[in-house]
Backbone as JSON Lines, residues from 0, in Angstrom:
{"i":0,"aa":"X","n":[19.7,73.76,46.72],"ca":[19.82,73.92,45.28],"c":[20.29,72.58,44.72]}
{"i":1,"aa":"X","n":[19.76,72.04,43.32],"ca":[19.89,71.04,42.76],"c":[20.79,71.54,41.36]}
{"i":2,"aa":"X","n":[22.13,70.74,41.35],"ca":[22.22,70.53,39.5],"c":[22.35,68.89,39.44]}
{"i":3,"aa":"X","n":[22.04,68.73,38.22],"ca":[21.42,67.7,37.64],"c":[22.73,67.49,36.79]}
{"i":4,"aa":"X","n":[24.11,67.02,36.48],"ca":[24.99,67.0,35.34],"c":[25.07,66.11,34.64]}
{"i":5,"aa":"X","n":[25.18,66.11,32.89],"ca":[25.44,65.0,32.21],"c":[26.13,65.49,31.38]}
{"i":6,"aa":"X","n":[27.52,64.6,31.57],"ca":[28.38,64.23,30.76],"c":[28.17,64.52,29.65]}
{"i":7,"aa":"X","n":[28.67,65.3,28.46],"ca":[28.15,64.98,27.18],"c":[29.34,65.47,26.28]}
{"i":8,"aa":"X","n":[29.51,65.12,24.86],"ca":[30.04,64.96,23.81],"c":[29.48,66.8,23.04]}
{"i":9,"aa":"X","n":[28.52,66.38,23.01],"ca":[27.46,68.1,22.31],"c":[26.16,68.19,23.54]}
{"i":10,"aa":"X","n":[25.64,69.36,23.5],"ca":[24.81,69.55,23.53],"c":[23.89,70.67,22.88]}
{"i":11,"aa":"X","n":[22.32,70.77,22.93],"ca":[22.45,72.31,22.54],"c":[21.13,72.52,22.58]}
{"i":12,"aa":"X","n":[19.95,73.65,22.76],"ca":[18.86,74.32,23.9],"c":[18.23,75.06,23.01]}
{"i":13,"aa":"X","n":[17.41,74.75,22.63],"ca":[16.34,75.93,21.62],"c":[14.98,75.91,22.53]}
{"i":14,"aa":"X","n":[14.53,77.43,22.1],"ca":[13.17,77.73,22.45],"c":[12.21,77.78,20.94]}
{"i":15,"aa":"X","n":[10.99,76.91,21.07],"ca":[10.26,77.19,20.27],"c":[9.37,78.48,20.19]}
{"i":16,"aa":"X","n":[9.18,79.43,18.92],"ca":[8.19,80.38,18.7],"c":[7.2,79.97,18.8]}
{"i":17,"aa":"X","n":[5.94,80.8,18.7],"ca":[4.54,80.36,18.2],"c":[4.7,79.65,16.89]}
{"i":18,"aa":"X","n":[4.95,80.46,16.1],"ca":[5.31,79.75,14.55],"c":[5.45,77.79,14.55]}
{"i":19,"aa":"X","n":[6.53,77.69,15.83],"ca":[6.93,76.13,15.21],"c":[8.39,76.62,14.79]}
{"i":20,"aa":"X","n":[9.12,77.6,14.67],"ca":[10.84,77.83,14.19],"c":[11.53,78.05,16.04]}
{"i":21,"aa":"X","n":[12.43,77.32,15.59],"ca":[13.53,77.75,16.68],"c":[14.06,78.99,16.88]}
{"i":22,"aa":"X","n":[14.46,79.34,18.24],"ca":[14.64,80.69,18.27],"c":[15.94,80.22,19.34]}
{"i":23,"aa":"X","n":[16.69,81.5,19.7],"ca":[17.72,81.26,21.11],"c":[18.51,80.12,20.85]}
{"i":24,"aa":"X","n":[18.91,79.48,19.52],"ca":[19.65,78.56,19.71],"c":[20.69,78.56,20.53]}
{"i":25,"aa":"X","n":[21.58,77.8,21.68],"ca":[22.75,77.73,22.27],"c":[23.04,76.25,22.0]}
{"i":26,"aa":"X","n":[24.65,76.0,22.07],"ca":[25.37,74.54,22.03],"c":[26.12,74.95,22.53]}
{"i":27,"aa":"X","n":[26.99,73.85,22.82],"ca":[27.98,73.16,23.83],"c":[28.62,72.1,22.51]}
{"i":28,"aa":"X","n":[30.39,71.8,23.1],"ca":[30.61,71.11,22.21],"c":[31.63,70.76,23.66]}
{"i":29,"aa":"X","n":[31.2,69.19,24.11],"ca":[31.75,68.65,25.13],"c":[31.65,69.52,26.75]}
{"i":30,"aa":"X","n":[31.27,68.52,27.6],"ca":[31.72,68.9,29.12],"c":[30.61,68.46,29.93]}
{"i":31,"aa":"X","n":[29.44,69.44,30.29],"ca":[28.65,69.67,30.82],"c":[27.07,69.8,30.31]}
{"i":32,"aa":"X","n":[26.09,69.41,30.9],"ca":[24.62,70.0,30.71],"c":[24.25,69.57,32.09]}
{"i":33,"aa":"X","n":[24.18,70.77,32.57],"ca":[23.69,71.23,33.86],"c":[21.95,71.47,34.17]}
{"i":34,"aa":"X","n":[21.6,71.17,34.72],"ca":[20.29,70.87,35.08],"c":[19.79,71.76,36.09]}
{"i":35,"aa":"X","n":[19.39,73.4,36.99],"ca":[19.5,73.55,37.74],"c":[18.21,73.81,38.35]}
{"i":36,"aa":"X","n":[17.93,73.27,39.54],"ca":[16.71,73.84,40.27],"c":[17.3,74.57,41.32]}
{"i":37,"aa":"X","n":[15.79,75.13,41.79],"ca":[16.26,76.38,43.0],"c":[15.1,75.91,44.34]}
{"i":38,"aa":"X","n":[15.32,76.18,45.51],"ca":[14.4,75.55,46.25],"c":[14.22,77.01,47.05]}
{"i":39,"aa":"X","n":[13.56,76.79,48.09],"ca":[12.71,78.21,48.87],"c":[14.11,78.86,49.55]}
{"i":40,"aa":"X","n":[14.92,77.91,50.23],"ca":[15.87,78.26,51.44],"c":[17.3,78.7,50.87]}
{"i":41,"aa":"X","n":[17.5,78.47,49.36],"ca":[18.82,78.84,48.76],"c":[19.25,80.22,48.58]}
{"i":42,"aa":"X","n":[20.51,80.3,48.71],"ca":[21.1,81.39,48.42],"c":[22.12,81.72,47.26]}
{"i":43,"aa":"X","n":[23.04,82.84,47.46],"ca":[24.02,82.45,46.5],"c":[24.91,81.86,47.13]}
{"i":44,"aa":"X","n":[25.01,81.38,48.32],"ca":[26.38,80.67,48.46],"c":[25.59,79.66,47.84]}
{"i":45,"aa":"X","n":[24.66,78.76,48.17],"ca":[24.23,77.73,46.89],"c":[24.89,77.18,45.93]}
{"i":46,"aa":"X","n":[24.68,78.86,45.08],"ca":[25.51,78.96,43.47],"c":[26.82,78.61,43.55]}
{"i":47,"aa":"X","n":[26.97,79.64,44.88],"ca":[28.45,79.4,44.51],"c":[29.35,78.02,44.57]}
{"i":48,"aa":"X","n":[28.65,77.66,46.13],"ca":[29.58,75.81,46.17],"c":[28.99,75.02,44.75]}
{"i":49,"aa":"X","n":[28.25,75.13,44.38],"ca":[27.43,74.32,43.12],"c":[28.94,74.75,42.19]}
{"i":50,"aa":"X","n":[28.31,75.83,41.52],"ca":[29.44,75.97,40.35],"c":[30.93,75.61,41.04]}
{"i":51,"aa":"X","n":[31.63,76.0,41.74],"ca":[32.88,75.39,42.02],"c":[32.7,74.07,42.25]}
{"i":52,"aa":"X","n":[31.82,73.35,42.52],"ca":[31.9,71.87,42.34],"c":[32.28,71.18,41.08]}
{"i":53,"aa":"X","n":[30.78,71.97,39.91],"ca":[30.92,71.71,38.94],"c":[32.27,71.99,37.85]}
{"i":54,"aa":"X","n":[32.75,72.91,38.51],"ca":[34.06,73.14,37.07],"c":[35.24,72.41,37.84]}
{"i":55,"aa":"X","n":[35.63,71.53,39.05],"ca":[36.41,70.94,39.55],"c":[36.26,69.38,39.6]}
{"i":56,"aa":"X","n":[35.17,69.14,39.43],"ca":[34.54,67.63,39.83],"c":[35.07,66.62,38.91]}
{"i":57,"aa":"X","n":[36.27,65.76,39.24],"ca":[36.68,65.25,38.24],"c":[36.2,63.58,37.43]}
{"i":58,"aa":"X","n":[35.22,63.72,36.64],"ca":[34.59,62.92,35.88],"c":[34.57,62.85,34.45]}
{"i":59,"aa":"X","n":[36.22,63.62,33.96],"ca":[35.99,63.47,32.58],"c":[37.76,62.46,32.77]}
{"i":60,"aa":"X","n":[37.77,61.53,31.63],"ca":[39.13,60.28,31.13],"c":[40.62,61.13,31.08]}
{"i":61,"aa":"X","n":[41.12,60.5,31.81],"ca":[42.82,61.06,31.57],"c":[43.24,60.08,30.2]}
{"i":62,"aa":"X","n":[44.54,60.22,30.26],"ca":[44.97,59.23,29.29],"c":[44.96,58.02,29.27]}
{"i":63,"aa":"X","n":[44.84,57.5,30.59],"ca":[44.37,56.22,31.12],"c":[43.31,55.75,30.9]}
{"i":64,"aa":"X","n":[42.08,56.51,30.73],"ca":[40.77,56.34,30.52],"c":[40.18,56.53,32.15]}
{"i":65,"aa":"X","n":[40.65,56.66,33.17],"ca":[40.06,57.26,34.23],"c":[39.64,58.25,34.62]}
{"i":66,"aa":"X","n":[38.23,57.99,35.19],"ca":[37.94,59.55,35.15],"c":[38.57,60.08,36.66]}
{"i":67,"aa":"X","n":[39.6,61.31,35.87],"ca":[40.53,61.73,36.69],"c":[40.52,63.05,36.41]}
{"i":68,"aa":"X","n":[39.92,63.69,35.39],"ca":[40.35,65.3,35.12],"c":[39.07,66.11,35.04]}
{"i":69,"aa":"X","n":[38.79,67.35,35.64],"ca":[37.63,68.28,35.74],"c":[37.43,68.9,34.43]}
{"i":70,"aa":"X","n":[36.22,69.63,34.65],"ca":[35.74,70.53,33.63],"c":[36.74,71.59,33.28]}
{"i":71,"aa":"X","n":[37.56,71.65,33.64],"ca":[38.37,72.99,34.09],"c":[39.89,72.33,33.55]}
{"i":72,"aa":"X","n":[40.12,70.89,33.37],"ca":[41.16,70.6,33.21],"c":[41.21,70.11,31.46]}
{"i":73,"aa":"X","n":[39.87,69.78,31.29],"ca":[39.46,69.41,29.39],"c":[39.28,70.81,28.61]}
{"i":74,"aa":"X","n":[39.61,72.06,29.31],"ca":[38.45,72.7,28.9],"c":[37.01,72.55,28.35]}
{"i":75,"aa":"X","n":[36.24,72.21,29.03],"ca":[35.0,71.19,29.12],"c":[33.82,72.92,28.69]}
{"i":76,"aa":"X","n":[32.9,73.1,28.66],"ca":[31.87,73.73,28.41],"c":[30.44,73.23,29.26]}
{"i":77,"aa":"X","n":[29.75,74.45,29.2],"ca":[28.32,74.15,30.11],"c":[27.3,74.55,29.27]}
{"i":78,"aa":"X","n":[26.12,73.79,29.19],"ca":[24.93,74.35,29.3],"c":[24.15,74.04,30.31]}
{"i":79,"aa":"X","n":[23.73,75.19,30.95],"ca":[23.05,75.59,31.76],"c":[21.7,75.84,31.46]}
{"i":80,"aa":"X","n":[20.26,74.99,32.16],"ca":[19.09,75.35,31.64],"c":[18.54,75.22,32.91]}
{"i":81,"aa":"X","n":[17.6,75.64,33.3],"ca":[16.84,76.37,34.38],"c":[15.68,74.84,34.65]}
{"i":82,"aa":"X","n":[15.4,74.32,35.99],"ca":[14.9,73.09,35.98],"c":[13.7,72.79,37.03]}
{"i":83,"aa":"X","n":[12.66,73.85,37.26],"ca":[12.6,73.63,38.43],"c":[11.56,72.18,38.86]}
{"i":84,"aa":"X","n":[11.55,71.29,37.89],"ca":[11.56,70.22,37.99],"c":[11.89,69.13,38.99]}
{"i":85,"aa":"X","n":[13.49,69.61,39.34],"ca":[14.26,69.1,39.78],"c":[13.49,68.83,41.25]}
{"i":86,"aa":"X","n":[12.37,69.56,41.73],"ca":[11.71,69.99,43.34],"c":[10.84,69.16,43.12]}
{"i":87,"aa":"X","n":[10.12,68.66,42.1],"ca":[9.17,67.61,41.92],"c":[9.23,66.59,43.15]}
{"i":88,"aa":"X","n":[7.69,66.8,43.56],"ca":[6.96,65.67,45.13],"c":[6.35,64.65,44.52]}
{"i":89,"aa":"X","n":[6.66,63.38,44.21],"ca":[5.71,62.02,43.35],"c":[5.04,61.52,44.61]}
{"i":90,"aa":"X","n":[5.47,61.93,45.97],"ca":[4.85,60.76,46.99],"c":[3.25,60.5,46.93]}
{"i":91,"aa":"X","n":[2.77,61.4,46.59],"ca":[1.57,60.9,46.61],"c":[0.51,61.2,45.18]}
{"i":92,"aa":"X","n":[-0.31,60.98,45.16],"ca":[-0.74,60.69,43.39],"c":[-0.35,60.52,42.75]}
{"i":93,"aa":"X","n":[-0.56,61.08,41.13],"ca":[-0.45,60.7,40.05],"c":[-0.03,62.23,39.29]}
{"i":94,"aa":"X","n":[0.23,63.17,40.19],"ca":[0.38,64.36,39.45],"c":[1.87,64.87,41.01]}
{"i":95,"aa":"X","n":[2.69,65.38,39.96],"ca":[3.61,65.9,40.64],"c":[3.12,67.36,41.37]}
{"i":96,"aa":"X","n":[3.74,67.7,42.95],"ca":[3.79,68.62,43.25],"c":[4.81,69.38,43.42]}
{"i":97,"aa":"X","n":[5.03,70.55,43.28],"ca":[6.62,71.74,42.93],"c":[6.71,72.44,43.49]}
{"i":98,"aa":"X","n":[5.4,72.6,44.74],"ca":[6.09,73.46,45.47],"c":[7.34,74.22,46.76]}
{"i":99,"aa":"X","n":[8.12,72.6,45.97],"ca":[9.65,72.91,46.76],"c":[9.7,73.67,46.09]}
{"i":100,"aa":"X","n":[9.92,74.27,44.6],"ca":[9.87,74.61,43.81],"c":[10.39,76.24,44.5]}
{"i":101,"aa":"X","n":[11.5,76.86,44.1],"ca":[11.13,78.56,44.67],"c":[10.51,79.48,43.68]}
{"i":102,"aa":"X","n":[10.2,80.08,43.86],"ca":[9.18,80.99,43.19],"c":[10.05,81.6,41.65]}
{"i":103,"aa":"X","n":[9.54,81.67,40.74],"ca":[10.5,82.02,39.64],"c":[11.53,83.5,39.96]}
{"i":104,"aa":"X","n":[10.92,84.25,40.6],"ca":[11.79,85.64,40.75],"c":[13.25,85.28,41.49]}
{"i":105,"aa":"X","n":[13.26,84.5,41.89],"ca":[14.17,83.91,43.6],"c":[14.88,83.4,42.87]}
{"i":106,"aa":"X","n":[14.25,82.19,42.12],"ca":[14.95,81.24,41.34],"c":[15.53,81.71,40.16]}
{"i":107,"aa":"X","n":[15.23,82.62,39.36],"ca":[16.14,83.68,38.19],"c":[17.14,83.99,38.66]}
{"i":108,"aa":"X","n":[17.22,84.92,40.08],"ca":[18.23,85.63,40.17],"c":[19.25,84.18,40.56]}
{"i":109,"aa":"X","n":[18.82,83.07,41.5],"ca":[20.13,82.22,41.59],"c":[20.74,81.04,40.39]}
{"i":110,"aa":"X","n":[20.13,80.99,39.91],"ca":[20.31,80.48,38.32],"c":[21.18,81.22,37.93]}
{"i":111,"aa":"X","n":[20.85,82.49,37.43],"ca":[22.02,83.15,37.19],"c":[23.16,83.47,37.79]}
{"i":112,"aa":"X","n":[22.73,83.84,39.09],"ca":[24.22,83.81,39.83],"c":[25.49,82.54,39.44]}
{"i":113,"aa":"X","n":[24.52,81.33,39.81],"ca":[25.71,80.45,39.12],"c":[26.05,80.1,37.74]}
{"i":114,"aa":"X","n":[25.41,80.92,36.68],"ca":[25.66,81.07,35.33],"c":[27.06,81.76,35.97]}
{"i":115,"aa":"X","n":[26.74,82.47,35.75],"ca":[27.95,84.23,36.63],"c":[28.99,83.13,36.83]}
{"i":116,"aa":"X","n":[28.63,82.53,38.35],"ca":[30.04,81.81,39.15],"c":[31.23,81.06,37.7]}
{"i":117,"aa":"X","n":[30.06,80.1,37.43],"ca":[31.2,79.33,36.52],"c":[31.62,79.66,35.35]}
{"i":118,"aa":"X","n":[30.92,80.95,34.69],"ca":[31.9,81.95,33.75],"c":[33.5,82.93,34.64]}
{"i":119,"aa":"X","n":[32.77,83.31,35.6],"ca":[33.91,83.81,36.7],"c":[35.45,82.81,36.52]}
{"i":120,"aa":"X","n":[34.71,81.47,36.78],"ca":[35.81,80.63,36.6],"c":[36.59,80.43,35.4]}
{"i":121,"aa":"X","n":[35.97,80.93,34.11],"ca":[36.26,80.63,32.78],"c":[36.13,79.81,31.98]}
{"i":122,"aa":"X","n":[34.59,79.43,31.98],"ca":[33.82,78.28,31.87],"c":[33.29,79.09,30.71]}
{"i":123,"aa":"X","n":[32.94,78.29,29.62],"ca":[32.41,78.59,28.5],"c":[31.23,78.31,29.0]}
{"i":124,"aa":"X","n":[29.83,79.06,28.89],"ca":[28.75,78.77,29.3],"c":[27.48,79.0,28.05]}
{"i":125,"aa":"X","n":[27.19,78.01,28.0],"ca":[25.08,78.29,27.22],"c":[24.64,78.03,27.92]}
{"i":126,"aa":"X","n":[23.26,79.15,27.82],"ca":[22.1,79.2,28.56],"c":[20.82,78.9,27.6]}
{"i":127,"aa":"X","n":[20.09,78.26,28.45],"ca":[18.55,78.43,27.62],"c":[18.25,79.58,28.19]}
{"i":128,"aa":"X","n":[16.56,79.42,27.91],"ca":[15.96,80.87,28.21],"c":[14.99,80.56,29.83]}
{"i":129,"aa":"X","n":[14.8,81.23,30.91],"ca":[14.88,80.86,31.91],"c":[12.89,80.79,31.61]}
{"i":130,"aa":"X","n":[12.41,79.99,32.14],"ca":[10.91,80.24,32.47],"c":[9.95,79.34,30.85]}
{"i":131,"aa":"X","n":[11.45,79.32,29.88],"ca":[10.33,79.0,28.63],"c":[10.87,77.79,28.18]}
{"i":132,"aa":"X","n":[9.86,77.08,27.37],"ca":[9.21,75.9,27.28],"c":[10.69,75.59,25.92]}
{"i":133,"aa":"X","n":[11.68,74.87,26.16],"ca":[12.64,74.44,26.07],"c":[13.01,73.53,25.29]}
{"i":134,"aa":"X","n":[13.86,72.84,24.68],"ca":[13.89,71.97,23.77],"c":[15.44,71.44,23.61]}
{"i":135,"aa":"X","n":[15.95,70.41,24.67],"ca":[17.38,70.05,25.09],"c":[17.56,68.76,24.08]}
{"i":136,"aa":"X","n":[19.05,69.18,23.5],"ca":[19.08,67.73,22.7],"c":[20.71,67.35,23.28]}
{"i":137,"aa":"X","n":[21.02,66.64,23.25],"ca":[22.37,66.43,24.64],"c":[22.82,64.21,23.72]}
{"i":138,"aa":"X","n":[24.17,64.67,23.59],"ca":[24.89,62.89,23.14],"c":[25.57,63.0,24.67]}
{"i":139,"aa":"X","n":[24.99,62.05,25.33],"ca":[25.41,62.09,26.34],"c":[26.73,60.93,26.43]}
{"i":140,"aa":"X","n":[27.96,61.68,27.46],"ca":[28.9,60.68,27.49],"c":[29.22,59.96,28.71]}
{"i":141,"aa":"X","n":[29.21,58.6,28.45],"ca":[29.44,57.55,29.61],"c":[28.21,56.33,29.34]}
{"i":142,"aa":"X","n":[26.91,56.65,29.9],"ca":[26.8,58.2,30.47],"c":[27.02,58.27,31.83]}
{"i":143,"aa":"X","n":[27.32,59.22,32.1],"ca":[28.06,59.88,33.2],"c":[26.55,61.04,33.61]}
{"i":144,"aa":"X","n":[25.99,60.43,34.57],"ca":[25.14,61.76,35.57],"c":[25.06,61.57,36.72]}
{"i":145,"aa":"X","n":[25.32,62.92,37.34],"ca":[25.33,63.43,38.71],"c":[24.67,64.02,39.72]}
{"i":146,"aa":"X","n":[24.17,64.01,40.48],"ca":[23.47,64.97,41.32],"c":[24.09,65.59,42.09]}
{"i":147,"aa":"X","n":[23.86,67.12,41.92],"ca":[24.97,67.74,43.05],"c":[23.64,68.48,43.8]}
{"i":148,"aa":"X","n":[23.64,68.6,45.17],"ca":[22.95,69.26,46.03],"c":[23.8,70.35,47.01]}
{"i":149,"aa":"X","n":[22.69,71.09,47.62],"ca":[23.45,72.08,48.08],"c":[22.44,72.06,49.69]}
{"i":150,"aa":"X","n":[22.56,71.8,51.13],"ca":[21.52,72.76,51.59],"c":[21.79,73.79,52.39]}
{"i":151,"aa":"X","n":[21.3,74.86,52.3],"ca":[22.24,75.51,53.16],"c":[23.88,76.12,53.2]}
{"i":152,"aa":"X","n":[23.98,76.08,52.15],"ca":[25.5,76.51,51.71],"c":[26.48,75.06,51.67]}
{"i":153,"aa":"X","n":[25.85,74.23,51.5],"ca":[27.3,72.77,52.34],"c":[26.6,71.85,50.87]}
{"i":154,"aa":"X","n":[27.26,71.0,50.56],"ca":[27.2,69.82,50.07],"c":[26.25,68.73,50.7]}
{"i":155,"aa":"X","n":[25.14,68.42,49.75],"ca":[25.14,66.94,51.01],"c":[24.97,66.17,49.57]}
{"i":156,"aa":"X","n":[24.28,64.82,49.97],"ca":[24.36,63.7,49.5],"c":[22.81,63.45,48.84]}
């Protein structure tokens, strides 16, 4: 499992209608915009080391200006949007392949699970809408982005 994090000041996630009007608006006001893909072999422990990474990981300024204090210590906020992007194969052509990609049913339920986890924690959370065609607007701060991976329940690099 992949999250993708950036730092940000605001963020905030609309789905367009047919019409052309926004629908599902969500924002964020400081912390997080989480990026998440899901791959074939993930589980919820996945979710789970993911989100406890994310609401502990300390990359937001103490008084010093070091980044020394977690999501959890600013009361920081998330948006959470569904990415399965993130599985994208460039090695060869000119057209990406996704099928690291896990299948959307697989990948709903663990998306949400770690929606779940880092509300569990007491994480203010927005969501986009999982599967639909999206519209992220994010002041990103630093900027500050991260890649957090998961395989297999463990951290790697």
């Amino acid at each position: 499992m992949r999250v993708l994090l950036q730092r940000v000041i605001s963020a905030s996630v609309s789905v367009q209608e047919e019409n052309g009007r926004a629908r599902n608006e969500q924002a964020i006001e400081g912390g997080f915009v989480a990026l998440v893909g899901v791959t074939h072999e993930d589980t919820f422990r996945d979710a789970e080391v993911l989100a406890a990474k994310v609401v502990d990981l300390r990359v937001f300024a103490d008084e010093e200006g070091k980044m020394n204090l977690s999501l959890r210590d600013v009361g920081g906020q998330v948006l959470a949007v569904s990415q399965f992007t993130l599985y994208a194969d460039c090695r060869k052509g000119r057209r990406p392949s996704f099928t690291a990609a896990a299948e959307p049913s697989v990948a709903r339920e663990l998306y949400e699970h770690f929606v779940s986890e880092l509300r569990k924690a007491g994480v203010h959370v927005a969501t986009g809408v999982f599967g639909a065609h999206m519209q992220v607007r994010l002041v990103n701060d630093g900027p500050v982005t991260i890649m957090l991976q998961t395989v297999k329940g463990n951290l790697v690099e």
